[in-house]
C-alpha positions in Angstrom: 134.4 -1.4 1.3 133.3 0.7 4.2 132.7 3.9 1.8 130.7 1.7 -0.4 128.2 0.5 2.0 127.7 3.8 3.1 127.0 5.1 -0.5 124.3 2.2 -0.5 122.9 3.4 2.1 122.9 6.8 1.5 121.6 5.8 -1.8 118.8 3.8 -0.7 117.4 6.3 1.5 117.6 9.3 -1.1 115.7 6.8 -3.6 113.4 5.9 -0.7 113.0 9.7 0.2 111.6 10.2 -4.0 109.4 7.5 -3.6 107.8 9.1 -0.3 107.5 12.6 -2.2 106.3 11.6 -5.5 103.4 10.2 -3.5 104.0 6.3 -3.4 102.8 4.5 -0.2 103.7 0.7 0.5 100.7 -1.2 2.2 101.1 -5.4 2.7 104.2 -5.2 0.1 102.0 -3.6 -2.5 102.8 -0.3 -3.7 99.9 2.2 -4.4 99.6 6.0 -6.0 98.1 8.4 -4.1 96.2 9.8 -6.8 94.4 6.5 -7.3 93.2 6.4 -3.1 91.5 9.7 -4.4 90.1 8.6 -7.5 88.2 5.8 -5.9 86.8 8.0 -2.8 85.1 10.2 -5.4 84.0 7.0 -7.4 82.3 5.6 -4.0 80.6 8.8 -2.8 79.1 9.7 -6.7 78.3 6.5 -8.6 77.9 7.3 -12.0 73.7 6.7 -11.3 73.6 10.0 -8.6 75.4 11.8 -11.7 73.1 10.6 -14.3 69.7 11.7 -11.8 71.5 14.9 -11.3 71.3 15.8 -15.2 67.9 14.6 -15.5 66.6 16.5 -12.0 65.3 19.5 -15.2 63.3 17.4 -17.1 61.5 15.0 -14.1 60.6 19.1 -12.8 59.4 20.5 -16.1 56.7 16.7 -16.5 55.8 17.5 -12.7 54.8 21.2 -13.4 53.3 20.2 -16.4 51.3 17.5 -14.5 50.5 19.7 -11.7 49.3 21.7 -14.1 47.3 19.4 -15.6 45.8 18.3 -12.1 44.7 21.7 -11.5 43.1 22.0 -14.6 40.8 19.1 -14.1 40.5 20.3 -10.6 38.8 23.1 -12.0 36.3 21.8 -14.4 35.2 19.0 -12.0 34.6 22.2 -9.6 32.9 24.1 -11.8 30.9 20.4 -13.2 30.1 20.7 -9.6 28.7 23.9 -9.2 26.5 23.4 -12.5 25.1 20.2 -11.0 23.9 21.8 -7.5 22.2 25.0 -9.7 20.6 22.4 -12.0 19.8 20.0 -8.7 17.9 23.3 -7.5 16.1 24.3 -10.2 14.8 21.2 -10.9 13.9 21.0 -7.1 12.2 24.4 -7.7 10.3 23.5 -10.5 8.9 20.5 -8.8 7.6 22.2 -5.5 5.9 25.3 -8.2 4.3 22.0 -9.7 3.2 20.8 -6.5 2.0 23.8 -5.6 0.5 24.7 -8.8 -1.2 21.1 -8.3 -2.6 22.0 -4.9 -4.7 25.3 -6.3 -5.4 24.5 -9.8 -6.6 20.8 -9.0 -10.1 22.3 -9.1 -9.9 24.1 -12.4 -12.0 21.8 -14.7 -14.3 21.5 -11.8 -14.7 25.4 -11.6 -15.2 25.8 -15.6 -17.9 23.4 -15.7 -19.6 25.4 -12.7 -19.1 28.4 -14.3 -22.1 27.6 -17.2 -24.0 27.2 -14.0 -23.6 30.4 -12.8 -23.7 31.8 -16.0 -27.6 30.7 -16.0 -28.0 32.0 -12.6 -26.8 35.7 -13.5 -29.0 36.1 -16.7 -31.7 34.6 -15.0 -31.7 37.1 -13.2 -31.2 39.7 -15.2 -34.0 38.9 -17.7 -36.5 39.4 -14.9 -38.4 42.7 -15.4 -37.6 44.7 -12.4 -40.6 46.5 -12.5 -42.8 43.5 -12.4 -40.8 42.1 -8.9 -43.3 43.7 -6.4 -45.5 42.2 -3.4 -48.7 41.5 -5.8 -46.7 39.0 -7.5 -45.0 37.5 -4.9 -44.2 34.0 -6.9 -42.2 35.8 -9.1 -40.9 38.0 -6.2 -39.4 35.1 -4.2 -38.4 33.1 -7.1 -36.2 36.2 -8.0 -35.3 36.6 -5.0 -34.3 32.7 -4.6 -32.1 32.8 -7.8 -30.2 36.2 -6.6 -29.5 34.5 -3.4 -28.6 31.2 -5.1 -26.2 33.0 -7.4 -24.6 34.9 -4.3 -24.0 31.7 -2.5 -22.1 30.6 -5.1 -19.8 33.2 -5.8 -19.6 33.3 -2.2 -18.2 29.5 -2.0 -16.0 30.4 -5.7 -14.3 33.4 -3.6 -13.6 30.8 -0.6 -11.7 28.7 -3.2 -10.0 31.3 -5.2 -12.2 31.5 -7.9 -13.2 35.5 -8.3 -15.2 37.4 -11.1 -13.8 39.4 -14.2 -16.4 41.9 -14.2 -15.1 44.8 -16.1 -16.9 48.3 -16.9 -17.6 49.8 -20.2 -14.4 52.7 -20.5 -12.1 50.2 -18.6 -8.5 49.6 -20.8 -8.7 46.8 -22.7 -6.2 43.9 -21.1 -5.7 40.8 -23.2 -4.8 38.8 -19.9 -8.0 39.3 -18.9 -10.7 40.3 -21.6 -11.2 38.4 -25.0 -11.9 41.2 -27.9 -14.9 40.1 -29.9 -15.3 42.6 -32.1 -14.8 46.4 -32.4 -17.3 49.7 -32.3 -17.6 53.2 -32.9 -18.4 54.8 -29.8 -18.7 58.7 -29.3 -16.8 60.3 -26.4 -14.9 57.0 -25.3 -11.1 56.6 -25.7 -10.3 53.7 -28.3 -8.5 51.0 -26.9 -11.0 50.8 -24.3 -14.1 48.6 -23.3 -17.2 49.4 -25.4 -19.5 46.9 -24.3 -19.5 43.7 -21.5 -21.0 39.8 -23.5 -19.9 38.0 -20.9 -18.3 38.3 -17.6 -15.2 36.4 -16.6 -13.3 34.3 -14.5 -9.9 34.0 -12.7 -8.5 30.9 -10.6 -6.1 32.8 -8.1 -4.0 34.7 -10.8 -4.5 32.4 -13.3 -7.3 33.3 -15.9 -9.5 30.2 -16.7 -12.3 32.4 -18.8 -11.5 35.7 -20.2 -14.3 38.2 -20.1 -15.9 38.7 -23.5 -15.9 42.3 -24.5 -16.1 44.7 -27.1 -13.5 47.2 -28.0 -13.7 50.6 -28.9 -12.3 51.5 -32.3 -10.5 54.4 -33.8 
């Protein structure tokens, strides 16, 4: 009896020993692999949702790129929408103070060309006076001569003051069409063609602006 206990002893502490080494634990009468402790460690610190954001981490950084991308694309134009606007904002602003300006010192312009048949009348009346006749026996004609020449250069005088000048040119000038009106063409000996013949009519600029070209002939080839 004695050697039988002691085999069940011996016995139970081998199988006890096995269960201890092929990784069996007993907690609260319950027994428990150790392989299925580990299992549920790695189960609580990676849920499957952490695995399935971790596969997808390539595709959310490829749609940010491409709307970074996209971002700085419409960055751009709105910059460059920007940059149009301001020039166009300035020329506009520009063209509105030339206006202005323009208004300022052409304002008078139909005011000058209406004055300029005046002293149109002025300069051939004084021209059409024989000069030999303007002496001190005949002083009515002399002083009304004299009266239209000063008349005349009192108002070129005031024309000058306001910007208004002469286009007076001289026969052998060069022909400019800015400022001379071609009537007709001549023959004339010893003069270059191209150039001023003869003077019909003198003419007229506002500042740099012509408002009455001077009417001339030009000398043919």
């Amino acid at each position: 009896m004695a050697a039988t206990g002691m085999c069940s002893s011996i016995s139970r502490r081998i199988f006890s020993s096995l269960r201890t080494s092929n990784g069996m634990f007993s907690s609260k009468n319950r027994l428990y692999p150790r392989f299925m402790s580990t299992t549920a460690t790695d189960s609580e610190s990676k849920p499957p949702e952490v695995a399935e954001t971790t596969e997808s981490n390539p595709q959310e950084h490829s749609a940010l790129l491409e709307a970074n991308a996209k971002l700085e694309k419409d960055l751009k134009e709105l910059e460059d929408k920007y940059k149009r606007a301001l020039a166009e904002t300035e020329n506009v602003r520009n063209r509105m103070q030339k206006q202005i300006h323009d208004a300022k010192i052409y304002s008078i312009q139909g005011f000058c060309k209406d004055l300029l048949d005046v002293a149109d009348v002025l300069n051939k009346a004084g021209e059409v006076v024989p000069k030999d006749e303007i002496h001190n026996e005949n002083p009515h004609l002399k002083n009304l001569y004299e009266g239209v020449i000063l008349t005349e250069k009192e108002m070129l005088t005031v024309f000058r003051r306001h910007g208004l000048e002469q286009i007076a040119p001289k026969e052998g000038d060069k022909f400019d069409p800015f400022l001379h009106d071609a009537q007709f063409q001549i023959p004339v000996p010893n003069m270059e063609p191209g150039t001023i013949g003869a003077i019909m009519k003198i003419g007229y600029k506002l500042h740099d602006r012509t408002i009455r070209p001077a009417l001339v002939g030009v000398v043919k080839e």
